[in-house]
C-alpha positions in Angstrom: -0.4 18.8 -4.3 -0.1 15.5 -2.5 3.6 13.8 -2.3 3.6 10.3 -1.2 7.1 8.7 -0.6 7.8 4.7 0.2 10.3 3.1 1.9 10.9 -0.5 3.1 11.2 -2.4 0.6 14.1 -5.1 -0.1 14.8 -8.5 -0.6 13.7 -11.4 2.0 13.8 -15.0 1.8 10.1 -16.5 1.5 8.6 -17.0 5.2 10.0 -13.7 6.1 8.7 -9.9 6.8 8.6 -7.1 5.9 7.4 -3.5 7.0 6.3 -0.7 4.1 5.7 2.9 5.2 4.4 5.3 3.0 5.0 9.3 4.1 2.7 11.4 2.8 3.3 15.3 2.4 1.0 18.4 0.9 -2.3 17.7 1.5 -5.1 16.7 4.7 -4.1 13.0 5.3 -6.5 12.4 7.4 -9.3 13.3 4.9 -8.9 10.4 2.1 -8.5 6.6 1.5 -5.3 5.4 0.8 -4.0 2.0 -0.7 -1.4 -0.4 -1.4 -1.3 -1.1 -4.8 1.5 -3.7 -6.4 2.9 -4.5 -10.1 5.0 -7.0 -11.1 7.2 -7.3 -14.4 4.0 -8.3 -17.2 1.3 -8.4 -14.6 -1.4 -5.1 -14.4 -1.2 -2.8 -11.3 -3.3 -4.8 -8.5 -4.6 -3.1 -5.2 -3.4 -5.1 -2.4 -4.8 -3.7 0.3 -6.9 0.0 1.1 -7.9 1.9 4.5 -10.6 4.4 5.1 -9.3 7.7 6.3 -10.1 7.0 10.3 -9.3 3.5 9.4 -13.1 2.4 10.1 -12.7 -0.1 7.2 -9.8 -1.7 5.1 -9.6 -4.0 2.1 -7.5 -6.7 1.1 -7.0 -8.8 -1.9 -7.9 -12.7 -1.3 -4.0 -13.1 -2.1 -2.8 -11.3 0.7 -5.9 -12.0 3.7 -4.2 -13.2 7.0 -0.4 -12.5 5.7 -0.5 -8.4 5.2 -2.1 -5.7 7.6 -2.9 -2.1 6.6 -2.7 0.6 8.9 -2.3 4.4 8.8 -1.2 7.0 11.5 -3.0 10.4 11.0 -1.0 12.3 13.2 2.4 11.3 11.3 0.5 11.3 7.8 1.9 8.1 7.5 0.7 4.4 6.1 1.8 0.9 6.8 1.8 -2.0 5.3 2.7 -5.3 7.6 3.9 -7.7 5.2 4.4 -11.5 7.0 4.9 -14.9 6.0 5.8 -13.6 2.3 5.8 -15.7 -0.7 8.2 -15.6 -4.4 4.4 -14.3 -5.8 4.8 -11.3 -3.5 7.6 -9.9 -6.1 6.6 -6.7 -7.5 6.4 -3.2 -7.4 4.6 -1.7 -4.3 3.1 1.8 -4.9 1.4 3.8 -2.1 -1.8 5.6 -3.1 -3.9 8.8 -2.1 -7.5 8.8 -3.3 -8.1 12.2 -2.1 -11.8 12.1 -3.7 -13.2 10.1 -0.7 -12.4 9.7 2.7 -14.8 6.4 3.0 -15.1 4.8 -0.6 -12.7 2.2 -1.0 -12.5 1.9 -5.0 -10.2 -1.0 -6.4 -9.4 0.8 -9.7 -5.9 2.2 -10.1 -7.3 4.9 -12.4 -9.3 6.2 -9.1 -6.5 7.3 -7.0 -4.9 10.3 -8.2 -1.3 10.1 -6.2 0.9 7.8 -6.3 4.3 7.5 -4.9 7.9 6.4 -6.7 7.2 3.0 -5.6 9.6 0.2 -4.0 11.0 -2.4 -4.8 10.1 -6.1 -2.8 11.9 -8.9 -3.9 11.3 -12.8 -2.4 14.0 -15.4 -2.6 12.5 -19.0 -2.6 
């Protein structure tokens, strides 16, 4: 049983940064893709960004390109998500996400990943 906890989340004022760390716990991190997914009050769960489990190849929705950076260290079983120059449209709900199927297939569909942490909350003051 995977356990995948965030942290990092808060409010900012738009321009600013923030850092997201996912801690993941029961399972072989280093085996599957993980991802960044984000829901915000009305709006479907989107994936924001993905990483391949040696972190060969990463995804990231046309929203986010240039602004966010994935990342992932195996040996702390831990994930990152770089968030810079953020924008009121970044407000949501950001979940962490083990797809535990695939250590290379980056899928975009929530319904794919079968962990999910508590999720936290990022909030952007214009």
């Amino acid at each position: 049983q995977v356990q995948l906890v965030e942290s990092g989340g808060g409010l900012v004022q738009a321009g600013g940064s923030l850092r997201l760390s996912c801690a993941a716990s029961g399972g072989t991190f280093s085996s599957y893709v993980m991802g960044w997914f984000r829901q915000a009050p009305g709006k479907e769960r989107e994936l924001v960004a993905a990483i391949t489990s040696t972190s060969a190849s990463t995804y990231y929705a046309d929203s986010v390109k240039g602004r966010f950076t994935i990342s992932r260290d195996n040996a702390k079983n831990t994930m990152y998500l770089q968030m810079n120059s953020l924008q009121p449209e970044d407000t949501a709900v950001y979940y962490c996400a083990a797809d535990t199927t695939t250590g290379w297939d980056i899928r975009r569909e929530a319904y794919k990943y079968n962990y999910w942490g508590q999720g936290t909350q990022v909030t952007i003051s214009s």
